[in-house]
C-alpha positions as CSV (number, residue, x, y, z in Angstrom):
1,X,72.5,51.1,241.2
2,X,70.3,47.7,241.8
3,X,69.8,49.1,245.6
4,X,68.6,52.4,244.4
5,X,65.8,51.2,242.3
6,X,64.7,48.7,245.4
7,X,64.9,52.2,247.5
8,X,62.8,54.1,245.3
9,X,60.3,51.0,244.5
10,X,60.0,50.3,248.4
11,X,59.3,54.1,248.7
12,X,56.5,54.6,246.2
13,X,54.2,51.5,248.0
14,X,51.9,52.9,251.0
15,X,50.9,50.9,253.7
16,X,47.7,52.3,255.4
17,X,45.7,51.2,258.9
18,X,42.4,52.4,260.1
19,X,41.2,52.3,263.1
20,X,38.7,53.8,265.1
21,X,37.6,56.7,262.6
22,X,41.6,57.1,262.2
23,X,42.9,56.3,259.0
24,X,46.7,57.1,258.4
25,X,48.5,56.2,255.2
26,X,52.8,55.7,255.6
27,X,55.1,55.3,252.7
28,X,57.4,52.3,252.9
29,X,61.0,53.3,253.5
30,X,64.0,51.4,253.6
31,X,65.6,51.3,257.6
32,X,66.8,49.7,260.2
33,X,64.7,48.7,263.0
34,X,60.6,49.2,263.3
35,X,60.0,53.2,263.8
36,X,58.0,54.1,266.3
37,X,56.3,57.0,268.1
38,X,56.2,57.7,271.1
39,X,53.9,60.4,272.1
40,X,51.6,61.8,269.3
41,X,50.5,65.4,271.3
42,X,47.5,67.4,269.4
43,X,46.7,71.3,270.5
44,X,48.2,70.4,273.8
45,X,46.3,67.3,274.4
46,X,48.5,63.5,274.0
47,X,46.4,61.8,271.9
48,X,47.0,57.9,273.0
49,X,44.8,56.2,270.3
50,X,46.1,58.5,267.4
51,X,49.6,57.6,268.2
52,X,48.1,53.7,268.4
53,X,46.8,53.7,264.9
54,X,50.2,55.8,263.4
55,X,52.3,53.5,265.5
56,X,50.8,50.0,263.5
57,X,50.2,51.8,260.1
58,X,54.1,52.5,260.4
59,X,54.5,48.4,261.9
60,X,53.1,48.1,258.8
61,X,54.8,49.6,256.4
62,X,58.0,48.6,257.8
63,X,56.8,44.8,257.6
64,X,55.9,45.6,253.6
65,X,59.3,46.9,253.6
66,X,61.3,44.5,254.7
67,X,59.4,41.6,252.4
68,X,59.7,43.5,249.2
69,X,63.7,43.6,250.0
70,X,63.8,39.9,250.7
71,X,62.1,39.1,247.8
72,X,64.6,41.4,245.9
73,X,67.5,39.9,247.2
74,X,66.5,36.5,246.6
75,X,65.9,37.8,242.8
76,X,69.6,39.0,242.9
77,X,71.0,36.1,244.4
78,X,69.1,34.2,241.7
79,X,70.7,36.2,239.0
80,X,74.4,35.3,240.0
């Protein structure tokens, strides 16, 4: 139940980057590991800073992620 509510709080914060004209906005998520992409390809044509600026809005998000369940855990372990 407790780990539930963290999933669905974690999910409901974004986490955005811009950079370069390129804003992209990532919802937290709950995972492990730091997601990354690869290649980002766009009519055809790789698209190298694109997949730059997704890659650290998504650095991003994960790092969001992964304090808001620390803090929670330390919460929990406080409530024992």
């Amino acid at each position: 139940m407790q780990v539930m509510k963290l999933k669905r709080e974690i999910e409901g914060v974004d986490y955005g980057h811009e950079e370069n004209g390129i804003a992209v906005n990532v919802a937290g998520f709950m995972a492990m590991g730091e997601p990354k992409i690869k290649s980002l390809v766009v009519n055809g044509v790789e698209n190298k800073a694109l997949t730059e600026v997704v890659n650290k809005a998504l650095k991003k998000a994960a790092e969001g992620s992964m304090k808001k369940m620390k803090e929670n855990s330390e919460a929990l372990q406080g409530a024992v």
